[in-house]
N, C-alpha and C positions, 0 to 999 in steps of 0.2 A: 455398474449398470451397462446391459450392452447397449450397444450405440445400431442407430437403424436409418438409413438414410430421408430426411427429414426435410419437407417442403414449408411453404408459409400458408397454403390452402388454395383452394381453388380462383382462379381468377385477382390472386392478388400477389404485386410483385415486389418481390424486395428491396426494390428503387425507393417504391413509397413507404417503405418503413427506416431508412437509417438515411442519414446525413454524411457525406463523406468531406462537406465541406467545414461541420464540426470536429472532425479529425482534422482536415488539411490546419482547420486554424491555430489547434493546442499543439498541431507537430509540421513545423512548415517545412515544406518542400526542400525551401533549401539546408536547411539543415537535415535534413535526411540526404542529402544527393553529398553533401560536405561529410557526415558519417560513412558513407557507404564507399565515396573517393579515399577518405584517412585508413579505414582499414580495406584497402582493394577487392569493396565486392561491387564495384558496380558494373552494369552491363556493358560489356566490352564493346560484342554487336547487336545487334537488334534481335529480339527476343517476343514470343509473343504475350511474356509476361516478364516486362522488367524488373530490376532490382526495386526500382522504388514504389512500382504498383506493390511487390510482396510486400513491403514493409508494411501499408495500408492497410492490404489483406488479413494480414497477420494481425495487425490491430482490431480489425473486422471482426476475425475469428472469434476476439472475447466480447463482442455484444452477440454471437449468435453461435453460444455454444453448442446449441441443440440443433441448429440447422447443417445441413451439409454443406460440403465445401465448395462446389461448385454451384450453388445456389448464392453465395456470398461473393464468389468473382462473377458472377453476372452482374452482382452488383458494381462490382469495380468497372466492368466493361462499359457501361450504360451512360460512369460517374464519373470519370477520371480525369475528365478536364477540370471539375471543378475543383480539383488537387495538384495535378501536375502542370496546369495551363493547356490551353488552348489549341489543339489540334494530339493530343497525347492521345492511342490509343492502345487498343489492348487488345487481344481477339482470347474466346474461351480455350480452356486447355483441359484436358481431363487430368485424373488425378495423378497420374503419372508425370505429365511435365507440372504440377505444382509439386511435388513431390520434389522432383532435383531443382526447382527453385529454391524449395524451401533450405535444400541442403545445401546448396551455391553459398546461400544469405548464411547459414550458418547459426550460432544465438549472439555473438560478438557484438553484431549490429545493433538489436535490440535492445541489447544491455545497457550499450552505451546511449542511444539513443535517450531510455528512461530516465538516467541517471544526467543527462544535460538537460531534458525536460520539466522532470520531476522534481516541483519544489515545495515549500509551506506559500500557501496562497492569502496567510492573514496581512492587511492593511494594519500597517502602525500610526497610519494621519490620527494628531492629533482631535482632529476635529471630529472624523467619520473613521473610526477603528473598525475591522471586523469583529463582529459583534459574540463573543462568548470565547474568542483566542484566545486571551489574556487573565493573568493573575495578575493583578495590581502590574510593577512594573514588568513582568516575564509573560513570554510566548510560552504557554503550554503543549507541549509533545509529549508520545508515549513509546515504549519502544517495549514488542512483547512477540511470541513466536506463535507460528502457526503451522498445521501440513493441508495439503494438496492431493488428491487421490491422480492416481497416472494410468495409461492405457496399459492394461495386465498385458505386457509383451516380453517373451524372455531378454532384451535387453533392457528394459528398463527395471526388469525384478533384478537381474543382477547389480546392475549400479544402485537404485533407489532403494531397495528391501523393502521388506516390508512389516508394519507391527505383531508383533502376538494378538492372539485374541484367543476366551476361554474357551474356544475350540477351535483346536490349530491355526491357523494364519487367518490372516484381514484380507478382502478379497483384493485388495488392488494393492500395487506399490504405492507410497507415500513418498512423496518429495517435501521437507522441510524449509521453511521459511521465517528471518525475523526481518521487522520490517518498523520504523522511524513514522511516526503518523503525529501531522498534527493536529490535537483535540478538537479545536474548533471548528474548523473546516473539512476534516477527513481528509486531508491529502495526504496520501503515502509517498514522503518524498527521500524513502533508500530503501533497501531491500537485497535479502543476502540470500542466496541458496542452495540447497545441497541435498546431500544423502538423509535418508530419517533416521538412519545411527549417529550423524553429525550434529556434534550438541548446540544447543540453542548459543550458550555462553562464546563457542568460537564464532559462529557465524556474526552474532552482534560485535566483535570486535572489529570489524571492518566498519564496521557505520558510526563508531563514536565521531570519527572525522566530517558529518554531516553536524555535529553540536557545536555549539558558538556559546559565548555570550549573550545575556540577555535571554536565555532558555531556560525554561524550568522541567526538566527529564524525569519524566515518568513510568518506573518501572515495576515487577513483581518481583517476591522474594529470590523465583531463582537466579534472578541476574545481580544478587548483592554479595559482592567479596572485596575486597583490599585492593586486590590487583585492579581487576576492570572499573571499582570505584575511582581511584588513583588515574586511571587511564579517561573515562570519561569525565573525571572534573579536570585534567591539564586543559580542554578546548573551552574550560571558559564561561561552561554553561553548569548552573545549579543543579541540585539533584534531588528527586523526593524517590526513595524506591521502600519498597515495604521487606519487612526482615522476618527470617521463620522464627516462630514461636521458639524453637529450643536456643534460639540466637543469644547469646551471651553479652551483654550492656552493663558496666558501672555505672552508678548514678555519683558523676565528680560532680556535679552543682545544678540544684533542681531550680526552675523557675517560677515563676506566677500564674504561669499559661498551661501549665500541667507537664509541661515537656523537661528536656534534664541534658546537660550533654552529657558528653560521653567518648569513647575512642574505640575506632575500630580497626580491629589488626589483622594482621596478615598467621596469626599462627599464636595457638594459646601460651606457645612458652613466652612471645614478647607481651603479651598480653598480664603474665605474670610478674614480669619483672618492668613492666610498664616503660615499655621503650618501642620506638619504631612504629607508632598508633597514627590513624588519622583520627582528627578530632570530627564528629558531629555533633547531632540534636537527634534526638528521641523523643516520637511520642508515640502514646500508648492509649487507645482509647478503642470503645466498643461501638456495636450496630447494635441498639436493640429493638427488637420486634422486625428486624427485615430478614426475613424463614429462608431465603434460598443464598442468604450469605455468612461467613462463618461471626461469632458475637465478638471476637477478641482479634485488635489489627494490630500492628507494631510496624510503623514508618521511621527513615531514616533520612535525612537532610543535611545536606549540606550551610543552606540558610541559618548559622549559628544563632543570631539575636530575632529573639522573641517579638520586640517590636517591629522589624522590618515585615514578618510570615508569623502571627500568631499560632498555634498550635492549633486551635478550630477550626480557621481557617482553612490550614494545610490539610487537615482531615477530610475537608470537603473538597479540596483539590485534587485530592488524591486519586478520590472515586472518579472522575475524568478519563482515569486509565481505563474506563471501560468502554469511553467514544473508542478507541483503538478495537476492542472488542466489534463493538458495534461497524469501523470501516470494516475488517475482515470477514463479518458476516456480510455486508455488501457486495466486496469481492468474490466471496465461495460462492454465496447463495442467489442475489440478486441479480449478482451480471453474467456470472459465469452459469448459475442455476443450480439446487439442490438436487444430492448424490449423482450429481455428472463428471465424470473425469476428465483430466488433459487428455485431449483426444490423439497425442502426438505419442506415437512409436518409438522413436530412439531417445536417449537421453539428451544429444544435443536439442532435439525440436521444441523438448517437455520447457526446456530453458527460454527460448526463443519463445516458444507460446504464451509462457510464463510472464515473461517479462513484454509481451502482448498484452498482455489480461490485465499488467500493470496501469500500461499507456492506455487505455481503453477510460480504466476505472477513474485517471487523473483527468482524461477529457471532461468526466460525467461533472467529479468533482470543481473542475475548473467551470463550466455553464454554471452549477449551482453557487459556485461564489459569488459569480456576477449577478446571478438575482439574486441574491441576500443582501447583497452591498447595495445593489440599485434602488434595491425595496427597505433598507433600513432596518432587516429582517436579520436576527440568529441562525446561519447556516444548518441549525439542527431542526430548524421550523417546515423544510422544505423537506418532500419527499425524492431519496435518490430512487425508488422503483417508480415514481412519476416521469425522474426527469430522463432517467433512461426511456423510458416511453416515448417520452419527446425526442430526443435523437433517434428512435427507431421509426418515428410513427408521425412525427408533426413536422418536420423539418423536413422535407425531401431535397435532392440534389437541388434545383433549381432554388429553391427556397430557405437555403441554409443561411441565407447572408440578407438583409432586410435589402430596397434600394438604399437606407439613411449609410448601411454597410456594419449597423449593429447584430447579433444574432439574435433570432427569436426567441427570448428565453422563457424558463418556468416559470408559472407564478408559484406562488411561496403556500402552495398547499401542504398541508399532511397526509402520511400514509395514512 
């Protein structure tokens, strides 16, 4: 889609639509000024767009994908004490000096930023849990891949490629992404990325190291093999991941609950001579009458005994993997906006933006916990294209932070 440079409409300004002290508060200042010091980008001398106003900006950028770029630093000009303190300003730049800002800052910043921000946002109190996290004793997460459409520029079609299509190429490059979500609350807290010939199963190997104990991992057939099985159950955390249909299972000893274990190996010859397996649980059951999904499932678990994760159960946990689903359409569609591309030119920026759009989406995510939790409400009750509304639209600079010092949050509406 091309891009056209794009206002808020007549007489209305962008101040009054986003909160920048909703950003200051999920990503604080000084931890941006402690990132941007550990890897040496921050602004040496005076600048009339520092290092840590871009980092903001750059967060900006993923609530106003369709807006211009300098329509979004007006906003930072207008707002930026209510993020950086008290006397911080800024003055506008055209696109040019945001341009070698952005390349100063580099994507290093960002990445790292996400990845010390970005966490699972469920409540384990006993008392007031967040509400739909949990399977019995496990934190449910999901971990599944996604692409990203990029600005058709010859650098980023040589690094990023891009897919076939039945007639000749896809109009844009593709940047591939897998990304650690947890179900109940939609917090995307890891994410991996790369080229779109870069297969899904290397990039999630970098994120098992976000799995613990006490997790119950929820995956699709293509991320199930021996190796990366073996790799994400060493950190401790359970596993339900679904198996393709041609997958190969003995039934060594069936149970009561329909399920059966069984061993899964690394290569059909150990498989034959029944050595070097890990052991699971299998179960094997159908959808019937739901038209837009296949009638035959076959999941794979780690949770050996039947009593602790019945086999019904685990069926209906399963389907969970599709809250993951369901954030990534938030991300592509909702915040970033449908068939809009990364608007960034080179491959480093695509990353840096990227991992922007990340920080953005974990703000929204993070307001909506707190009104679920406050309201005693299931995080899935709430709408996130409301509550983005609300940081666009209800929250202004002045008004981000109540006097009590709470933020004004959503109520617990439906899309």
């Amino acid at each position: 889609m091309a891009r056209t440079k794009a206002g808020l409409g007549p007489g209305i300004r962008l101040t009054d639509f986003i909160s920048l002290g909703v950003l200051g508060r999920f990503i604080p200042v000084e931890l941006v000024r402690s990132v941007l010091a550990r890897l040496g980008r921050q602004s040496i001398r005076q600048r009339d767009l520092p290092a840590e106003a871009l980092v903001y900006y750059i967060v900006a950028l993923g609530f106003y994908a369709g807006v211009s770029c300098d329509e979004v630093l007006r906003c930072l000009s207008e707002g930026i004490e209510w993020v950086m303190g008290q006397g911080a300003r800024i003055r506008l730049a055209g696109k040019s000096a945001i341009s070698q800002g952005r390349r100063r800052l580099g994507s290093s910043v960002m990445e790292e930023l996400f990845q010390l921000v970005a966490r699972p946002l469920a409540i384990a109190d006993s008392q007031e849990p967040t509400l739909g996290a949990w399977y019995r004793q496990w934190q449910v997460v999901s971990l599944d891949g996604t692409t990203l459409e990029v600005a058709d520029t010859e650098a980023n079609r040589l690094y990023f490629g891009r897919p076939g299509a039945s007639r000749g190429r896809s109009a844009f490059p593709q940047l591939r992404a897998v990304g650690l979500v947890e179900s109940g609350t939609h917090s995307i807290f890891g994410a991996q990325a790369g080229p779109y010939d870069q297969g899904e199963l290397t990039l999630a190997r970098t994120l098992t190291r976000l799995l613990k104990g006490g997790m119950l991992c929820l995956a699709d057939r293509n991320f199930l093999g021996y190796e990366f099985w073996q790799q994400a159950r060493s950190t401790g955390a359970d596993l339900l991941w679904r198996a393709k249909k041609s997958s190969r299972f003995d039934v060594l000893e069936s149970f009561e609950d329909g399920s059966y274990r069984s061993y899964l190996f690394s290569h059909p010859e150990l498989r034959r001579r029944h050595k070097a397996g890990q052991e699971v649980r299998v179960i094997d059951y159908e959808l019937k009458g739901v038209e837009s999904e296949e009638p035959f499932y076959r999941v794979v678990t780690s949770i050996l005994d039947p009593r602790q994760a019945p086999a019904e159960e685990l069926a209906t946990v399963y389907s969970q993997r599709w809250e993951l689903e369901n954030a990534l359409d938030e991300l592509k569609t909702h915040l970033r906006g449908p068939r809009v591309a990364l608007r960034s030119k080179t491959p480093q920026l695509v990353f840096q933006e990227f991992y922007g759009l990340l920080l953005a989406h974990f703000c929204v995510r993070s307001l909506m916990h707190e009104a679920a939790h406050k309201a005693r409400e299931d995080p899935d009750r709430l709408s996130f294209t409301h509550c983005v509304q609300v940081i666009r639209r209800k929250l202004p600079i002045s008004g981000s932070f109540s006097p009590s010092g709470s933020a004004d949050l959503p109520s617990a509406s439906s899309d």
